[in-house]
DOMARVEX-157459 format. One record per residue (C-alpha): z negated, x, y; residue in one letter. Coordinates in steps of 0.001 Angstrom, whole numbers, padded with zeros to 6 digits, always signed. Each point is the difference from the previous one (the first is absolute). Layout:
% residues N
ZXYA...
***
This chain:
% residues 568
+006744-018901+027173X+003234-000660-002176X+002580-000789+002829X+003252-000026-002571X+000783+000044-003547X+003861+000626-001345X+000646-000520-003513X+003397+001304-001459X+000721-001296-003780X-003472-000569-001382X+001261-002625-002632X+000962-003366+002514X-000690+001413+003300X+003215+001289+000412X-000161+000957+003801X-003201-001029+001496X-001655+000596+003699X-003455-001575-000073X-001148+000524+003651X-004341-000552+000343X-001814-001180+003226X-003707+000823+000144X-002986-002302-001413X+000331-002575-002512X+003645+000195-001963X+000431-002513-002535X+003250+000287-003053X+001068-003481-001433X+002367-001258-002242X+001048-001623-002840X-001558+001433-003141X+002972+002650-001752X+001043+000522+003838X-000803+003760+000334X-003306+000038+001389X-001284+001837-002652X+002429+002853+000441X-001265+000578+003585X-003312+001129-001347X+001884+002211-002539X+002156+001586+002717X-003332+000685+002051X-001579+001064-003265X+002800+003044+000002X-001186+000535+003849X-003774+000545-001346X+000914+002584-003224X+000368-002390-002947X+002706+001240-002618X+003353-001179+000210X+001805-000993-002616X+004036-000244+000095X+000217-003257-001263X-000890-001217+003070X+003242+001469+001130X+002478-003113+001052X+002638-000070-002451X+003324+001088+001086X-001671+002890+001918X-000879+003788-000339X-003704+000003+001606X-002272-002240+002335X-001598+000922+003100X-003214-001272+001807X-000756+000851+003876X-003075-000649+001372X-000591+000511+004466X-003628+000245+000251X-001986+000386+003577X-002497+002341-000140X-003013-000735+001670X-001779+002682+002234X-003527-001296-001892X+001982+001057-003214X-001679+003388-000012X+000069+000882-004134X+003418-000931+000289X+001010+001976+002473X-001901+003216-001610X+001925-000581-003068X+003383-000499+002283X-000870+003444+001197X-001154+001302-003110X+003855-000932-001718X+001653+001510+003296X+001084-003445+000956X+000787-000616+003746X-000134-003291+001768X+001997-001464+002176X-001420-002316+002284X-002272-001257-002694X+002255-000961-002250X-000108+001273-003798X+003348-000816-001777X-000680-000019-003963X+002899+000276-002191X-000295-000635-003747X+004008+000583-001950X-000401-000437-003818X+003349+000451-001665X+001411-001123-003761X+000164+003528-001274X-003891-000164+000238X-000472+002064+003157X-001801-001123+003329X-000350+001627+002991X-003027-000785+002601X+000498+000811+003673X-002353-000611+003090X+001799+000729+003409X+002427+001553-001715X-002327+002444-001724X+000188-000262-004045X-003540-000445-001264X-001341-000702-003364X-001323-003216-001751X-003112+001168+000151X-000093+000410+004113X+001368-002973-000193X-002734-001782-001722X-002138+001960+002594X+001491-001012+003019X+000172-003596-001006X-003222-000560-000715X-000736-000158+003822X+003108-002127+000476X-000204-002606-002534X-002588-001927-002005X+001812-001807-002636X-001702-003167-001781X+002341-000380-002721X-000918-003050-003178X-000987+002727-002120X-002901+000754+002093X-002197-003165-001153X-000085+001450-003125X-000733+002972+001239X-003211-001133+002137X-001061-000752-003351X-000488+003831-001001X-003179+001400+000988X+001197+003041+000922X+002225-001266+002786X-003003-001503+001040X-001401+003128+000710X+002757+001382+000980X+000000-002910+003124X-004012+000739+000451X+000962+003373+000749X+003258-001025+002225X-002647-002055+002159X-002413+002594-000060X+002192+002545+001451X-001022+002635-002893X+003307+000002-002097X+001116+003477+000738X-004062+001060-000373X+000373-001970-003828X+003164+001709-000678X-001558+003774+000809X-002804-001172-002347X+002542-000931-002804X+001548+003386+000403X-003349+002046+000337X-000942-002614-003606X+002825+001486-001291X-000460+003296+000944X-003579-000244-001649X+001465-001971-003387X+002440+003895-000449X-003038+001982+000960X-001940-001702-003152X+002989+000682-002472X+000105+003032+001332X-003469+000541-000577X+000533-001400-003430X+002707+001989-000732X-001597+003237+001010X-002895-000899-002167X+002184-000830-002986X+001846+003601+000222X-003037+001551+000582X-001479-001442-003427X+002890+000871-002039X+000357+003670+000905X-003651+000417-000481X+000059-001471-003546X+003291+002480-000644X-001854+002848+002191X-001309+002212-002738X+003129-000150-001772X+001605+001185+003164X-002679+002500+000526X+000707+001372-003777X+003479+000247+000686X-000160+001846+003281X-002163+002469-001446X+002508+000526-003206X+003061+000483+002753X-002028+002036+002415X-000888+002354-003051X+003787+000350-000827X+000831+000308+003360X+003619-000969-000497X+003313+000348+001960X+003428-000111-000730X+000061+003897+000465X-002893+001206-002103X+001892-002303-002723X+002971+001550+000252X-001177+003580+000212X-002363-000912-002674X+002896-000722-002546X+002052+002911+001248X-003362+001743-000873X-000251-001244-003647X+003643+001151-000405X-000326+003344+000890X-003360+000173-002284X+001807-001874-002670X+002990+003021-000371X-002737+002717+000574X-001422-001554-003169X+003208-000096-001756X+000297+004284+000905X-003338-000052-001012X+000680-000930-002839X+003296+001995-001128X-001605+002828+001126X-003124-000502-002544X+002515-000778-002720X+001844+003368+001096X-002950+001925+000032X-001546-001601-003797X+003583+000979-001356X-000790+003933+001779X-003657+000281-000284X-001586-001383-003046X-000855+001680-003165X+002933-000850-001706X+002470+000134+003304X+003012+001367+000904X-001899+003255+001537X-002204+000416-003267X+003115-000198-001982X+002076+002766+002128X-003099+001861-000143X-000347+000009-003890X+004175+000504-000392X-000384+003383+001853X-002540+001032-002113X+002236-000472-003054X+002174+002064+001608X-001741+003544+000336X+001580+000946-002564X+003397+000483+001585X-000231+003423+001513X+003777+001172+000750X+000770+000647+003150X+002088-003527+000797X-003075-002117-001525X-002437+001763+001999X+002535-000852+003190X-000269-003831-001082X-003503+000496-000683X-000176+000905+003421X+001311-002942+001354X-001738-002244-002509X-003060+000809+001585X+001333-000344+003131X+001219-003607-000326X-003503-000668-001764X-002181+001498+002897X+002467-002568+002192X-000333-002383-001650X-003529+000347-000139X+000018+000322+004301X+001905-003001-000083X-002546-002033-001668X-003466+001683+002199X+002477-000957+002773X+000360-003714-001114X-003457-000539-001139X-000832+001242+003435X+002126-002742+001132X-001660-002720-001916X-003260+001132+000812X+000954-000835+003573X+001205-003117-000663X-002751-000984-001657X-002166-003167+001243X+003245-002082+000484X-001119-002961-002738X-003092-000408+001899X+001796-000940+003149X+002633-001696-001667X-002767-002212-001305X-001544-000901+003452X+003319-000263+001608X+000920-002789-002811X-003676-001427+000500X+000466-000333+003785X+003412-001544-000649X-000873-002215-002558X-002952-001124+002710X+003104-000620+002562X+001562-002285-002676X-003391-001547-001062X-000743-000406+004130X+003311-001904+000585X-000051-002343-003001X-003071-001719+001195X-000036-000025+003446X+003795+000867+000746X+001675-002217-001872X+001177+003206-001863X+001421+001808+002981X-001658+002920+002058X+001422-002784+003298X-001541-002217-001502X-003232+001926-000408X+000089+001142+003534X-000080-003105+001628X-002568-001837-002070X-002181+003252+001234X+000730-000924+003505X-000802-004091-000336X-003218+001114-001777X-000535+002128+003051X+000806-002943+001937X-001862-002527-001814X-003248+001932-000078X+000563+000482+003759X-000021-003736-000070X-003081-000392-001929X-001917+002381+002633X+001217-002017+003116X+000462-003539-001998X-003702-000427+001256X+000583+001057+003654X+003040-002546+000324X-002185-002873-001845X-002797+000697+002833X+002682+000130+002758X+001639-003289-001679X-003149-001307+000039X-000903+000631+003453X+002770-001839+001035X-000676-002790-002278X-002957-000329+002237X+001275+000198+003639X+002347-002706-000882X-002194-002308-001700X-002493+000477+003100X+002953-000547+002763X+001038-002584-002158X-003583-002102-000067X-000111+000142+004003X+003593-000765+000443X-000244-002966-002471X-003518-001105+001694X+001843+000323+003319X+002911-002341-001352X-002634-002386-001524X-001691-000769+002835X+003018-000528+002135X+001472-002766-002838X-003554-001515+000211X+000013+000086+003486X+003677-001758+000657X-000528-002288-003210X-002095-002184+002111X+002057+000202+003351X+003045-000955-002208X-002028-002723-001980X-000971-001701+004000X+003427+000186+001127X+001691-001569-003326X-002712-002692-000373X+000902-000765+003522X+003584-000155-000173X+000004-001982-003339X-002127-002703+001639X+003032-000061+002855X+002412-000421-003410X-001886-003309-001274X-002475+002250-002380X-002811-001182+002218X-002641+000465-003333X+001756+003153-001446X-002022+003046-000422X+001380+003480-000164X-001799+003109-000733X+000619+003353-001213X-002513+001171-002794X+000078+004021+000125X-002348+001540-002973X-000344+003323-001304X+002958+001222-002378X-000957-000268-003473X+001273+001908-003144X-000112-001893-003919X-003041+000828-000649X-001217-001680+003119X-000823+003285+002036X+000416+000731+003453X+003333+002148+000751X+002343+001084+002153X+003908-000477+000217X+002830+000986+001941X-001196-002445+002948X-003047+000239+000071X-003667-001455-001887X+001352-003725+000879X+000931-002445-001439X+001949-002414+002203X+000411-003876-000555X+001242-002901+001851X-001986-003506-000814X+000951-003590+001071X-001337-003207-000083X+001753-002948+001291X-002098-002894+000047X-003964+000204+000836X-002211+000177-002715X+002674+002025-002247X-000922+003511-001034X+001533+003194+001454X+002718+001023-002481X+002827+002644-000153X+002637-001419+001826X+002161+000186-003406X-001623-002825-001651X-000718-002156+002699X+002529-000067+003224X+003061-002467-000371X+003431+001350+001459X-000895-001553+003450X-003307+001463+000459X+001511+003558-001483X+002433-000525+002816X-002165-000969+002863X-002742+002763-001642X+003292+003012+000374X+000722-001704+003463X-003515+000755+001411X+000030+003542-001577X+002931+000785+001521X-001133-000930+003524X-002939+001869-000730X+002063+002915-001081X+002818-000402+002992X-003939+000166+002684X-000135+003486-001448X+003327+001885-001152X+003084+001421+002563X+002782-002542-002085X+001831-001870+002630X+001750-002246-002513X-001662-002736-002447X+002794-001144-001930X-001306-003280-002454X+002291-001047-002582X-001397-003764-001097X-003460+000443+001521X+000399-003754-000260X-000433-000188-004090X-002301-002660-001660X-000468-001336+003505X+001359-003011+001794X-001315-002792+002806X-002818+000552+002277X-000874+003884-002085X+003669+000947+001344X-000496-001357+003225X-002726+002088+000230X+001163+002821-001818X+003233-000010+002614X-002877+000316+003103X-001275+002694-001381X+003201+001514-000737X+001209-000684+003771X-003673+001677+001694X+000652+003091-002368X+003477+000289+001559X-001671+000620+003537X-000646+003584-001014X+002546+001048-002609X+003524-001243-000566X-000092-002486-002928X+002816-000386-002514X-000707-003511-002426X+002530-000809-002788X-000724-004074-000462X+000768-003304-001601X-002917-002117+002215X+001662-001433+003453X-003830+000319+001661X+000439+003323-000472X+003001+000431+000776X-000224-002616+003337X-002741+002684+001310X+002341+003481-000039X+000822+001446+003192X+003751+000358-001611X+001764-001852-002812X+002194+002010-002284X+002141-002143-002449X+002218+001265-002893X+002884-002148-002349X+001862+001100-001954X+003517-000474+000357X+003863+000398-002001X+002471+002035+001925X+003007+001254-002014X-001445-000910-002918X-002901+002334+000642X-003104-001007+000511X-002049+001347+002571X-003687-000683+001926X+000172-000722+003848X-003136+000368+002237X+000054-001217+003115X-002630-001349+002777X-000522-003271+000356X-001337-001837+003694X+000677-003681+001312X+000827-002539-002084X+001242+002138-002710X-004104+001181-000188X-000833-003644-000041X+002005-001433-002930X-000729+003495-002136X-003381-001225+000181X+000294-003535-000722X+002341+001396-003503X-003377+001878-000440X-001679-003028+000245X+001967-002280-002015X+002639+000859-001301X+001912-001694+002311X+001248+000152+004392X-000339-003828+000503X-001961-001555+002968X-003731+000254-001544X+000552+003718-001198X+001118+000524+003403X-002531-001751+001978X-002828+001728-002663X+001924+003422+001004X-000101-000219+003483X-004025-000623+000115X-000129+002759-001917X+001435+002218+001720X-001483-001402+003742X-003015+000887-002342X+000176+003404-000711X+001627+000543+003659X-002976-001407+001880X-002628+001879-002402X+001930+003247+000716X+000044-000743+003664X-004174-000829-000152X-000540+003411-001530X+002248+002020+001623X-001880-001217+003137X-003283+000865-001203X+001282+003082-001252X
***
């Protein structure tokens, strides 16, 4: 139960102890007192964002404490307290929530620093807050479900399902996706095919290039000698050549027979039998170089393949070339398993959707089962709240898609609606076009008792239960209020004095001026100061009828408390 709450600068509670008995608690005040910002600071206690305009002005950050007493029944709660390293002491739980101007916040339980999040975790077996919002709320099918569920005990079983739903919703795009790949590398597969073989063929690497143009260099300048040496020889050789020529000069000159002609003679044939060596000796040379413009050519047409190679599949570099040869490799590796993945994909497709039916046939028949425990219990307790003719009933059918098909979602094959009639003879209807604010109100009342039967939360905290309501309805609505309170501490923000005459505890707040500051006082409220707060909720007014109308009241709700504690 919430023993204490201490608010620190959270707008006009400038300073505030709020100290909580056990059973039925009741806030009252004027309306603009403050009472609204005691829900807000136990909103910051349960997880909700802050916000730092809710920061008192004049100060640097606010503070909320919260002493809760942990109950030895409170077993989730004390798994998660042991879960978050968080130690006990003598039952108590001390939660800390410091949200500062600069935008930062700090959460502590027991002095350990937790997160929002295990916050929000925690709290939820601490606290149930009814805040105004939530008649709108009970409006939304989906919360209806989600309190089905609550009731049914199967929330954590719906929330595996969502997450195994979810699971299955990837394993289709995956499937999807796997199918989609698969379709566009076979349409582009004989193109890849075409240009593997191409590459494989020219079997390329940045080494074979390279050698290969150091290759067509060297042939390239044995063609150039090649050809000199050809030229050399056609200038020596041929009919009319140099050799031919000397020849035909030193036959002109046998007619020089002196002694010193005959000596150059002599060496004229000499130099022309040299000459002649010379040239056998070079032709020899060609003939040994000869071939070289046939492997020039195929050295240029294997180069020329590089270049041809690159520019349409490597973007016009051998890199480039290289690696689209490797993602064909890969991509054609693809293609051969793409089918094996598909089956495997496929296979899972299956398990899930088969866990999935018997999970979601499992859930089904529990919300089918508790629908009509929940419908006997409400119908009950509305007749106790002056709906003697009302008829409640939860209509579960089978999930539907557009087209009017059976399907599944994340929560199941259900779909989950709450119908009301108030008067006899009326139809069932959703309770969004039928229920007036009191009968939403007295409709969320009975929920949450049915709700409180079944979850750990030791704290049902009602801010203006009492709306659309007034006369005998909150007289009856305040009974009901005061037997819930015999099992779980009961918090009730209200603006009715019968429900306020039946609390256990009265908690008033005004707002007062001091130093020209205004500020929000809470204090507790027993004796006559109890007696004439009622009789200003009554009329308005403290004199001598309000009074006497108070006091009944309050002998009232005193004497029905005693009766069922008695019984209890």
């Amino acid at each position: 139960m919430l023993q204490e709450l201490r608010v620190k600068n959270y707008a006009l509670l400038d300073n505030v102890k709020v100290v909580f008995r056990d059973g039925f608690t009741v806030l009252t005040g004027e309306t603009g007192a403050g009472k609204s910002l005691i829900v807000g600071a136990l909103g910051l206690l349960l997880g909700e964002k802050s916000s730092v305009s809710s920061i008192r002005h004049g100060t640097e950050e606010l503070e909320v404490v919260g002493i809760i007493q942990v109950r030895s029944s409170s077993v989730m709660m004390r798994s998660l307290l042991t879960e978050y390293d968080i130690l006990l002491d003598d039952d108590i739980l001390e939660l800390r929530r410091v949200v500062r101007l600069k935008g930062t916040s700090s959460i502590y339980a027991n002095g350990v620093r937790i997160t929002r999040e295990q916050l929000q975790q925690l709290a939820r077996y601490i606290f149930d807050l009814h805040g105004q919002h939530e008649h709108q709320s009970l409006y939304n099918k989906e919360n209806q479900r989600i309190i089905l569920d609550k009731v049914a005990q199967i929330t954590d079983d719906v929330r595996h399902f969502s997450q195994q739903f979810m699971l299955l919703k990837q394993e289709r795009e995956t499937l999807v996706s796997l199918q989609r790949e698969a379709q566009s590398l076979r349409d582009e597969e004989n193109f890849l095919q075409q240009a593997q073989e191409e590459i494989e063929a020219l079997q390329p690497s940045e080494v074979d290039k390279e050698e290969l143009l150091l290759r067509v260099k060297q042939l390239e300048d044995r063609e150039r000698t090649q050809d000199v040496l050809q030229h050399f020889l056609d200038s020596i050789r041929r009919n009319s050549g140099i050799l031919m020529q000397l020849k035909e000069l030193r036959s002109s000159l046998q007619i020089l027979t002196d002694g010193e002609s005959q000596n150059l003679l002599e060496r004229f044939d000499g130099s022309i039998l040299e000459i002649d060596d010379i040239s056998e000796s070079f032709l020899d040379l060609k003939e040994r170089i000869i071939g070289t413009s046939e492997e020039i050519d195929q050295a240029h047409r294997r180069l020329m393949e590089y270049q041809r190679l690159e520019k349409k599949y490597g973007s016009g570099t051998l890199i480039g070339l290289m690696r689209f040869y490797r993602d064909i490799e890969d991509k054609i590796a693809s293609i051969e398993n793409g089918e094996e993945q598909q089956v495997l994909c496929q296979k899972r497709i299956e398990t899930l959707e088969l866990t999935l039916r018997q999970d979601a046939k499992s859930i089904s028949q529990a919300r089918h089962t508790t629908a009509g425990v929940i419908e006997a219990k409400i119908s009950k307790m509305l007749a106790d709240l002056s709906l003697n003719r009302a008829l409640f009933k939860i209509r579960i059918e089978p999930r539907t898609n557009t087209s009017g098909s059976r399907t599944i979602g994340a929560s199941g094959v259900d779909d989950v609606e709450f119908l009301f009639s108030a008067n006899a003879g009326e139809p069932l209807k959703p309770l969004k076009e039928i229920a007036s604010g009191g009968e939403i109100s007295r409709i969320l009342l009975t929920l949450k008792s049915v709700l409180a039967e079944q979850e750990e939360v030791q704290c049902l905290i009602f801010d203006e239960i009492d709306t659309g309501i007034g006369g005998e309805v909150a007289i009856q609505v305040a009974k009901h209020i005061q037997e819930l309170s015999r099992h779980k501490q009961v918090i009730c923000i209200t603006h009715l004095a019968s429900i306020a005459a039946r609390a256990k505890s009265q908690l008033k707040l005004e707002k007062q001026v001091v130093d020209n500051h205004t500020k929000t006082l809470v204090q507790e409220i027993v004796g006559q100061q109890r007696i004439e707060e009622i009789a200003r909720m009554l009329s308005g007014s403290t004199d001598i009828s309000a009074i006497e109308h108070a006091k009944s009241l309050l002998e009232l709700g005193e004497d029905h408390g005693k009766k069922e504690y008695h019984e209890s």
